[in-house]
BAMI-688988 format. One record per atom (N, C-alpha, C): residue in three letters; x, y, z. Coordinates in steps of 0.05 Angstrom, whole numbers, plus 5000, padded with zeros to 4 digits. Atoms other than C-alpha are relative to their C-alpha. Example, Ala and Ser with C-alpha at 12.3 -4.5 7.8 and 13.67 -1.06 7.14 Angstrom:
<atoms>
Ala501849765000
Ala524649105156
Ala501850245000
Ser498449764999
Ser527349795143
Ser498550225014
</atoms>
This chain:
<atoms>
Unk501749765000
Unk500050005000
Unk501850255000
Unk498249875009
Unk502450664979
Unk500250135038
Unk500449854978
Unk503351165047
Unk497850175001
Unk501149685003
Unk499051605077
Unk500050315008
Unk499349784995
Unk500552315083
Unk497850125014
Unk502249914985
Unk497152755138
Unk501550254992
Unk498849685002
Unk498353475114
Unk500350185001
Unk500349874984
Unk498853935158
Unk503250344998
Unk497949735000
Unk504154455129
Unk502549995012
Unk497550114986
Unk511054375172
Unk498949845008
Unk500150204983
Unk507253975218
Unk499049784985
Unk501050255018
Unk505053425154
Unk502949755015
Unk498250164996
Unk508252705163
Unk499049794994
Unk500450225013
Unk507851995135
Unk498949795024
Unk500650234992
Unk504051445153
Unk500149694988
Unk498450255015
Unk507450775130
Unk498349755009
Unk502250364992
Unk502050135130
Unk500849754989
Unk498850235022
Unk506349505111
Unk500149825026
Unk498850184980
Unk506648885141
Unk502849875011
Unk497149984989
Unk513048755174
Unk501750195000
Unk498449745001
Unk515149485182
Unk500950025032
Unk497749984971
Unk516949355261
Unk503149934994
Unk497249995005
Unk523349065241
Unk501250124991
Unk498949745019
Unk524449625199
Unk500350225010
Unk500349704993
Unk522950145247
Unk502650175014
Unk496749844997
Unk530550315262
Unk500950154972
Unk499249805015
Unk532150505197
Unk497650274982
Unk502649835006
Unk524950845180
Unk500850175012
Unk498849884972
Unk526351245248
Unk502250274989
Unk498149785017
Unk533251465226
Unk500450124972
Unk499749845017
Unk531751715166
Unk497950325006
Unk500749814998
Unk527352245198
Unk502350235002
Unk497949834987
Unk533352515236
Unk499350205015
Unk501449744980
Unk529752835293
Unk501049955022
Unk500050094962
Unk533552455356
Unk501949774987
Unk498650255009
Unk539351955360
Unk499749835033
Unk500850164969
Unk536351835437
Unk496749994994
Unk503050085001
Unk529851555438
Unk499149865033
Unk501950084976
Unk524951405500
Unk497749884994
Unk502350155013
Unk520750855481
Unk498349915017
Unk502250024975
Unk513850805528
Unk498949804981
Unk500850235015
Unk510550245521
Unk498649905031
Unk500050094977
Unk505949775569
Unk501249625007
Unk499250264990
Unk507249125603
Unk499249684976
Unk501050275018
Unk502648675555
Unk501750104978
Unk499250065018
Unk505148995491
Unk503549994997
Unk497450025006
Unk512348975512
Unk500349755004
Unk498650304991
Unk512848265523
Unk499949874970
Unk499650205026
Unk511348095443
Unk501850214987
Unk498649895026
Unk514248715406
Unk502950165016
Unk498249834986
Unk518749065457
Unk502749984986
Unk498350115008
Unk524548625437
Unk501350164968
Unk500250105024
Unk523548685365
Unk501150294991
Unk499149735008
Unk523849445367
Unk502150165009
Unk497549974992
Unk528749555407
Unk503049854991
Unk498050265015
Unk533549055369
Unk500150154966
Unk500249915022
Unk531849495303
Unk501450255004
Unk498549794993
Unk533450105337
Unk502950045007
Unk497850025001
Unk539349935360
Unk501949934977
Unk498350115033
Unk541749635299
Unk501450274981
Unk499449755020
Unk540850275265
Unk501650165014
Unk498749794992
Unk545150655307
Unk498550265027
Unk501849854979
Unk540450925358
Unk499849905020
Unk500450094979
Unk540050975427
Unk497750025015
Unk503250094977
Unk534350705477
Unk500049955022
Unk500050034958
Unk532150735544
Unk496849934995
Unk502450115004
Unk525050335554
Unk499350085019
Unk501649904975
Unk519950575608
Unk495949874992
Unk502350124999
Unk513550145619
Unk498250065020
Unk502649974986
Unk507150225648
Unk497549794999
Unk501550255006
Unk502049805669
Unk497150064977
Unk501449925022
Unk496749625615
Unk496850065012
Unk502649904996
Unk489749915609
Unk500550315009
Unk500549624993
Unk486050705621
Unk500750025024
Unk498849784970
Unk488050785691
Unk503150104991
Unk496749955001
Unk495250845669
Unk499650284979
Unk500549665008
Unk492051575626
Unk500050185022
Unk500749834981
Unk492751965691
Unk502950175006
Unk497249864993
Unk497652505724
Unk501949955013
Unk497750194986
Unk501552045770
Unk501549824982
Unk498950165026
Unk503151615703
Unk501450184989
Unk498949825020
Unk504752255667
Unk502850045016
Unk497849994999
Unk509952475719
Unk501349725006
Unk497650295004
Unk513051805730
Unk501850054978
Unk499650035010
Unk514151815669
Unk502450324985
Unk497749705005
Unk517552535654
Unk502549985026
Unk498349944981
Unk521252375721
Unk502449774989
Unk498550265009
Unk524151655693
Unk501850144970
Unk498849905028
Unk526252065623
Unk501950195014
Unk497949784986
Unk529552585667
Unk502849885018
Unk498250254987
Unk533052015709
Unk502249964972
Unk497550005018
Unk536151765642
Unk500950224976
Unk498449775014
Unk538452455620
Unk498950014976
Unk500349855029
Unk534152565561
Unk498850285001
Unk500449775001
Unk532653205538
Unk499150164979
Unk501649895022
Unk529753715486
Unk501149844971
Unk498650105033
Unk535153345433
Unk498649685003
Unk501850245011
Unk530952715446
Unk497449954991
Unk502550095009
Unk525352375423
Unk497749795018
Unk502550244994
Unk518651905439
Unk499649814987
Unk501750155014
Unk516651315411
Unk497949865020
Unk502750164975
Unk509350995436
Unk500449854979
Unk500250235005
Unk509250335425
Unk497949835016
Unk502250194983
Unk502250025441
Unk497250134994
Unk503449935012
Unk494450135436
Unk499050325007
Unk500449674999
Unk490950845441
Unk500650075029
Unk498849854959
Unk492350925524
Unk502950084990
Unk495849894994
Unk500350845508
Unk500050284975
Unk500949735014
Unk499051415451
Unk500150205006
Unk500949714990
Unk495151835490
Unk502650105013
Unk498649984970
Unk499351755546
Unk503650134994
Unk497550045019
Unk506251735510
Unk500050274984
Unk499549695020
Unk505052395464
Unk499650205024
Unk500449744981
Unk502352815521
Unk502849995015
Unk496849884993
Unk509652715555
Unk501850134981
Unk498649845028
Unk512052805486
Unk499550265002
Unk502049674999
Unk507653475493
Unk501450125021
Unk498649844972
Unk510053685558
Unk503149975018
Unk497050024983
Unk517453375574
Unk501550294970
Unk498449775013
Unk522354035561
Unk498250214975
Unk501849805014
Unk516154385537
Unk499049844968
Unk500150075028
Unk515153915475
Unk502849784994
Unk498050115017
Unk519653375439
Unk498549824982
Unk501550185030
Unk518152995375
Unk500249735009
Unk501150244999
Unk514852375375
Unk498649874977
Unk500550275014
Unk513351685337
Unk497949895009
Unk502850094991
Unk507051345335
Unk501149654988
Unk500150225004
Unk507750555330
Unk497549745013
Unk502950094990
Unk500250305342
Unk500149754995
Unk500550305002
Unk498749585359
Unk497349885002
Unk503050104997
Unk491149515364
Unk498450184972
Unk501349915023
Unk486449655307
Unk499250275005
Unk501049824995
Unk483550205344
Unk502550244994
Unk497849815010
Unk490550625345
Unk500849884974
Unk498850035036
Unk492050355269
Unk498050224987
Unk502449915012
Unk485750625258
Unk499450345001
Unk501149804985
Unk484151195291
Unk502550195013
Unk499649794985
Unk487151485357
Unk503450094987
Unk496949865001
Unk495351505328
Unk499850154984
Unk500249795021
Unk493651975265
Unk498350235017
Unk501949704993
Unk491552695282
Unk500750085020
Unk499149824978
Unk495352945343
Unk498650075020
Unk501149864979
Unk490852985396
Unk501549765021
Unk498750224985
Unk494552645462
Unk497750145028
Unk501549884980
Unk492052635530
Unk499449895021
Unk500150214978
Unk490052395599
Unk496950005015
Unk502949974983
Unk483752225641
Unk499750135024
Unk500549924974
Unk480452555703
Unk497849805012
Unk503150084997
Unk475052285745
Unk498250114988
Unk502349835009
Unk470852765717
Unk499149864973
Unk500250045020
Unk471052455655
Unk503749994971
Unk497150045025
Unk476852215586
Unk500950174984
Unk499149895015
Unk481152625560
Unk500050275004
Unk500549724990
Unk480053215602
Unk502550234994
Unk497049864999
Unk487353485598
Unk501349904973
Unk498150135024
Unk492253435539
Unk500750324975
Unk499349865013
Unk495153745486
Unk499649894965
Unk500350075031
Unk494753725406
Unk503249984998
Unk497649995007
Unk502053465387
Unk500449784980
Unk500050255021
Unk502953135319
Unk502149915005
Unk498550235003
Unk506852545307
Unk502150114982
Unk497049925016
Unk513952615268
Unk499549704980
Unk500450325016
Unk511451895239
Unk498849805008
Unk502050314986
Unk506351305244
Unk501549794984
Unk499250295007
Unk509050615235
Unk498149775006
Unk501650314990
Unk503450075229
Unk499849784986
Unk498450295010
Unk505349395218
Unk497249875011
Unk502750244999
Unk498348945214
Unk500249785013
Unk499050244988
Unk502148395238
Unk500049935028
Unk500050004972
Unk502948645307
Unk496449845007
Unk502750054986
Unk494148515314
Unk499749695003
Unk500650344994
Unk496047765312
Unk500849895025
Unk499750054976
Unk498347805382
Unk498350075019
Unk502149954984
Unk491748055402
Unk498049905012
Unk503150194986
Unk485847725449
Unk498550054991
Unk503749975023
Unk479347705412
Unk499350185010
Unk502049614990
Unk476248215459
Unk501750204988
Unk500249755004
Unk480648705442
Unk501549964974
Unk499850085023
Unk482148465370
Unk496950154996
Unk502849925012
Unk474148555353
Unk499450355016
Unk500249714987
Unk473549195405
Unk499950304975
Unk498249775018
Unk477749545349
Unk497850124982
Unk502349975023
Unk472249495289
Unk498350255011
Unk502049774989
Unk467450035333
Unk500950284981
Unk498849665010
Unk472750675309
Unk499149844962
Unk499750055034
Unk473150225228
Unk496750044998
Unk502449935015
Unk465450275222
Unk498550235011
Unk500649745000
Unk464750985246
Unk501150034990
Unk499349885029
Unk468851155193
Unk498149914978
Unk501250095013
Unk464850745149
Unk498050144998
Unk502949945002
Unk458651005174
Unk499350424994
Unk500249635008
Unk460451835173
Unk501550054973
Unk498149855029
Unk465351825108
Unk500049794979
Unk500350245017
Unk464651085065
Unk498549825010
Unk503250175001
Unk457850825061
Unk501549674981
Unk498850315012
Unk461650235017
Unk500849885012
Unk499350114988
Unk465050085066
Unk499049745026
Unk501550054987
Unk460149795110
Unk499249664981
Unk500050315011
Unk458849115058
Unk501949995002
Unk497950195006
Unk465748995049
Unk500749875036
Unk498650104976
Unk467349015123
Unk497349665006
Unk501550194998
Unk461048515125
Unk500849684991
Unk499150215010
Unk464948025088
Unk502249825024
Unk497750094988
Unk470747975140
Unk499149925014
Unk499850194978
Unk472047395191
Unk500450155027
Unk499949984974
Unk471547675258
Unk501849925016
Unk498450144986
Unk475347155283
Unk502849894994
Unk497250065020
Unk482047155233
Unk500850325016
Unk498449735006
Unk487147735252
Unk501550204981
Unk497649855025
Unk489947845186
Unk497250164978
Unk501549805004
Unk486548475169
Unk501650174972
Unk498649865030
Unk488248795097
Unk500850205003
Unk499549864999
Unk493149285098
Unk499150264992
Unk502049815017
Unk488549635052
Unk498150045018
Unk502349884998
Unk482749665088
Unk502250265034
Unk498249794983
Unk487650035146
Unk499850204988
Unk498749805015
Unk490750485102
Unk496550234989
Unk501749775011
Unk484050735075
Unk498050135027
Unk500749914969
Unk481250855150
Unk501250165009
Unk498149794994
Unk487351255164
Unk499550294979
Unk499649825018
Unk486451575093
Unk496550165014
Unk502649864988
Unk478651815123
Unk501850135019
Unk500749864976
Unk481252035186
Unk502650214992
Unk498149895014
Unk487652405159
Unk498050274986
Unk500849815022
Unk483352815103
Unk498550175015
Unk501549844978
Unk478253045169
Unk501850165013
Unk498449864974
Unk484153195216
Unk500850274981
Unk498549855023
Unk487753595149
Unk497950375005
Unk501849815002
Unk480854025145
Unk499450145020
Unk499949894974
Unk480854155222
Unk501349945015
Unk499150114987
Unk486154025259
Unk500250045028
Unk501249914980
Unk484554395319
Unk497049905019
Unk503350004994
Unk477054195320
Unk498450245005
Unk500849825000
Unk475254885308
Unk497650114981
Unk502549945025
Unk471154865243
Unk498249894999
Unk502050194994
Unk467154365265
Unk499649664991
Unk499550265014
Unk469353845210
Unk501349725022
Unk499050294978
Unk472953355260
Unk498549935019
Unk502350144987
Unk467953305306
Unk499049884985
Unk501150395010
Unk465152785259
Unk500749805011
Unk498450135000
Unk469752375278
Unk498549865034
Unk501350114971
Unk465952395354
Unk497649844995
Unk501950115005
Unk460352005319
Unk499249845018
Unk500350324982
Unk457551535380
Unk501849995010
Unk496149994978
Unk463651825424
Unk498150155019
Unk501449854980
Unk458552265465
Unk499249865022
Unk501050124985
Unk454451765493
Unk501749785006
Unk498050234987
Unk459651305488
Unk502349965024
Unk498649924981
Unk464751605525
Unk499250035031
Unk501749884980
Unk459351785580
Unk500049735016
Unk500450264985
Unk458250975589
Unk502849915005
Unk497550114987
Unk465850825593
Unk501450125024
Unk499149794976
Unk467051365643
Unk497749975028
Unk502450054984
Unk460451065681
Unk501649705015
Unk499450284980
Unk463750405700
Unk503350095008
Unk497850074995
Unk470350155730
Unk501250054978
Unk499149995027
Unk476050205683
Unk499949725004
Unk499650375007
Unk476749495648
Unk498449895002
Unk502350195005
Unk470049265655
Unk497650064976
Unk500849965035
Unk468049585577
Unk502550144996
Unk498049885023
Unk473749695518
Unk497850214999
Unk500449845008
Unk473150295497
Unk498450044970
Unk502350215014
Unk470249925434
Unk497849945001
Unk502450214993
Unk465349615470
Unk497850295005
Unk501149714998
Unk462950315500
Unk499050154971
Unk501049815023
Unk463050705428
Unk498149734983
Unk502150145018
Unk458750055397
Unk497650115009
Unk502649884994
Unk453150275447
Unk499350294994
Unk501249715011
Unk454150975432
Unk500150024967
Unk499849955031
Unk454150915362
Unk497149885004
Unk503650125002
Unk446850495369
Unk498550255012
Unk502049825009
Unk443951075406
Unk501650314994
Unk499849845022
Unk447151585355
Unk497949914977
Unk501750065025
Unk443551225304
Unk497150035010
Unk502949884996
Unk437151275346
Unk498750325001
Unk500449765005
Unk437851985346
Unk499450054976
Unk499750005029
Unk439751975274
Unk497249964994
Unk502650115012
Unk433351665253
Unk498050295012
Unk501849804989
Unk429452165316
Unk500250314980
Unk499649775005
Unk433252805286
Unk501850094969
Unk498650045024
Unk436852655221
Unk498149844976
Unk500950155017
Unk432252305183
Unk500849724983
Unk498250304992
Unk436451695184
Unk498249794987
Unk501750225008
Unk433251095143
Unk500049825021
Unk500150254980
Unk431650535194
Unk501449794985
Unk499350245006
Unk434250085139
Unk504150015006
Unk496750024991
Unk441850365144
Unk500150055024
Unk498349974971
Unk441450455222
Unk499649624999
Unk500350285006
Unk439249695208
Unk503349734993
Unk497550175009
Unk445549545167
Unk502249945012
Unk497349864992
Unk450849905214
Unk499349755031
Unk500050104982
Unk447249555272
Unk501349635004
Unk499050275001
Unk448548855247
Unk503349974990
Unk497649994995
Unk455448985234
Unk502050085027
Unk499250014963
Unk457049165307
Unk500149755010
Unk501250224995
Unk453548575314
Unk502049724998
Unk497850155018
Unk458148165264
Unk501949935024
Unk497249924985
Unk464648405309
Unk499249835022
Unk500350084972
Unk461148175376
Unk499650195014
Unk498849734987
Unk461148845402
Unk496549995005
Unk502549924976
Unk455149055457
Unk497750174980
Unk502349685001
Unk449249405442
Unk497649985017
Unk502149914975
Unk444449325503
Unk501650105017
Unk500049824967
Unk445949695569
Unk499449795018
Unk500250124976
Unk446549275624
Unk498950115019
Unk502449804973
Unk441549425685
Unk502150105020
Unk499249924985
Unk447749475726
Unk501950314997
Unk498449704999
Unk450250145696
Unk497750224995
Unk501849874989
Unk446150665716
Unk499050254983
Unk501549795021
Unk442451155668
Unk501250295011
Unk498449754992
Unk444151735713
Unk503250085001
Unk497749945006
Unk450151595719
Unk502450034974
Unk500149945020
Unk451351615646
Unk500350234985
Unk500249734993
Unk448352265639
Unk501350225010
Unk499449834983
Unk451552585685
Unk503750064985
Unk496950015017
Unk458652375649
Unk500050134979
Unk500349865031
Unk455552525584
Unk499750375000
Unk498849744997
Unk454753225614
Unk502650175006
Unk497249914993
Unk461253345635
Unk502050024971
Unk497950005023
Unk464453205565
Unk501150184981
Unk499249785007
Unk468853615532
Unk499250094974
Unk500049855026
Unk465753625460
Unk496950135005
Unk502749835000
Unk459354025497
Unk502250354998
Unk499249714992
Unk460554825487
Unk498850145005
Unk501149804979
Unk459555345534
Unk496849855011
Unk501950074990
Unk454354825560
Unk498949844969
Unk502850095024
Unk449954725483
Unk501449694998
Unk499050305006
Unk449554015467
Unk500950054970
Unk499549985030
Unk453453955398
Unk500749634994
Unk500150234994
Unk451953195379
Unk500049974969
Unk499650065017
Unk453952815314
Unk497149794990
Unk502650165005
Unk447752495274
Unk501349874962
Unk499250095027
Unk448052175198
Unk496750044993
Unk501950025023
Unk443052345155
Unk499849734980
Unk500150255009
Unk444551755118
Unk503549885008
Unk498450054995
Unk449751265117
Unk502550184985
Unk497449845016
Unk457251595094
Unk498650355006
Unk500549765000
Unk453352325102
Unk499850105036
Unk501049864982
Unk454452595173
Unk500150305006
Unk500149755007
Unk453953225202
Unk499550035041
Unk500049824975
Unk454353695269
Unk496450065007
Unk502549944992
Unk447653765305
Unk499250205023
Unk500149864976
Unk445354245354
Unk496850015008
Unk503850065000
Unk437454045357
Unk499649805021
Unk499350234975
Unk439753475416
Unk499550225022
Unk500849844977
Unk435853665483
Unk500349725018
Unk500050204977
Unk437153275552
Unk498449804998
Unk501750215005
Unk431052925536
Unk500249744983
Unk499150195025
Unk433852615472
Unk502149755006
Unk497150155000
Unk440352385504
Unk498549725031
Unk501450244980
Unk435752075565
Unk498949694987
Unk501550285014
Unk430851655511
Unk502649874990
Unk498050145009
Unk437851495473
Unk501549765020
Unk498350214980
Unk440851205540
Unk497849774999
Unk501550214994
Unk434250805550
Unk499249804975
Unk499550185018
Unk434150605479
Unk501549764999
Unk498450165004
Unk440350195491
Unk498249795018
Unk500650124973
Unk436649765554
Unk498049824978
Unk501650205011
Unk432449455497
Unk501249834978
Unk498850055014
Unk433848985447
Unk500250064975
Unk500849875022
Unk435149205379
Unk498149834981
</atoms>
């Protein structure tokens, strides 16, 4: 597959989708020429298959590494993670002339660029995503960041990547849950920017890891061409991208961490998006129909369990950062591939939406 370019003026940079590009990522790396010290974050699960692999490339090429792990899953998005982690980089003497690489699913990302963002005010960083969701999604487009109680992603900074490296290969060391998890971010693209997309993904095995570099590459190429048009989230265009992240976010911030992927969460909010859709978009029942059985396909949730609490839902979903100055601003689809920014969503809507999920589709 050819690359795909995110282009952002100085701040543009390549995104390389080939299978077996970990072993490669020492001399990929140095041909940026941004850092001959690198600080490679990473957590516990994905350092035990690729850690080796990348660190053994890097070195090869002439680069030096210092590794700093964290444990896996969203609690490790917080501010006691963040300084650890600027205090462990400061320990082995790196400094504005070094670099980042994240190595691991959208937490090590977030987590991993926002030090990038804030050690010595900023240093350049490498994206090397190992779950579909970061191939997909969270490593293109520069937003990094960490959790509060209050709610995900409260804090952070916008700091693009210097380069994405995703190697398909890595998703074959993945557990089914969070192998299928991933698909939630591939068919919200599908469903706000390639309505085609939606049969072909219907074709694929669920249960095989070897995922077409192609269909990657053109999921990146959607979310790339959105971030390009807003990279701030100021024009409104990239909020698409929150399609079934409102309510979704609201239910993953409603439980424990680790007891719903982040996946699992945006499947239900993507079901009641689409019930909105249909309430306030005029949404065909037959494509909220199509999108629903492809959730479906994956394995991925779409009732509400009685043990997570409607209010407490709500109450998350108000706290979230893509409301302004209070107005609800909520993503709907007019049809499949056509979405769009809404501001016609009233408390009442997002209540029936929560109780929508509690039934079966």
């Amino acid at each position: 597959m050819p690359d795909v370019t995110v282009d952002l003026a100085d701040r543009s940079y390549r995104v390389i989708v080939e299978n077996g590009a970990m072993p490669r990522a020492g001399a990929l790396i140095t041909e940026l020429g941004i850092a001959r010290r690198f600080a490679v974050i990473s957590d516990d699960n994905v350092a035990r298959h690729h850690l080796g692999t990348l660190v053994a490339s890097l070195e090869s090429a002439g680069l030096e590494v210092t590794t700093h792990i964290v444990p896996a899953g969203e609690a490790s998005k917080c501010f006691d993670r963040t300084a650890d982690l600027c205090a462990s980089l400061a320990t082995e003497r790196h400094d504005r002339s070094s670099a980042v690489i994240a190595l691991g699913g959208g937490v090590v990302g977030d987590l991993a660029g926002y030090v990038a963002a804030s050690f010595y005010r900023g240093v350049p960083f490498v994206q090397i995503p190992t779950t579909i969701v970061s191939q997909v999604d969270s490593s293109v487009g520069g937003k990094t960041g960490i959790n509060l109680p209050q709610g995900k992603n409260l804090v952070g900074a916008f700091h693009q990547p210097r380069l994405v490296i995703v190697d398909p290969d890595t998703l074959q060391t993945l557990p089914s849950r969070e192998f299928r998890e991933g698909f939630a971010e591939v068919i919200k693209h599908a469903a706000i920017r390639d309505a085609a997309m939606i049969e072909e993904l219907a074709t694929l095995d669920p249960g095989s890891p070897d995922v077409p570099a192609g269909l990657i590459a053109r999921n990146i190429a959607i979310k790339a061409r959105i971030v390009e048009e807003d990279e701030r989230e100021t024009a409104g265009t990239r909020a698409l991208l929150n399609f079934g992240h409102t309510i979704g976010h609201g239910i993953e911030a409603a439980v424990p961490y680790g007891e719903l992927l982040h996946g699992e969460a945006i499947s239900l909010g993507l079901r009641a998006a689409l019930f909105l859709s249909e309430r306030h978009g005029g949404l065909d029942p037959a494509d909220s129909a199509r999108i629903l059985s492809l959730l479906d396909h994956f394995g991925l949730p779409l009732v509400l369990g009685p043990a997570i609490s409607s209010d407490a839902v709500l109450d998350r979903v108000s706290r979230d950062k893509k409301f302004a100055a209070g107005a609800i601003r909520f993503v709907l689809l007019r049809a499949a591939g056509d979405a769009y920014v809404s501001s016609d969503i009233t408390p009442e809507d997002l209540a029936d939406a929560v109780e929508c999920l509690r039934r079966e589709p």
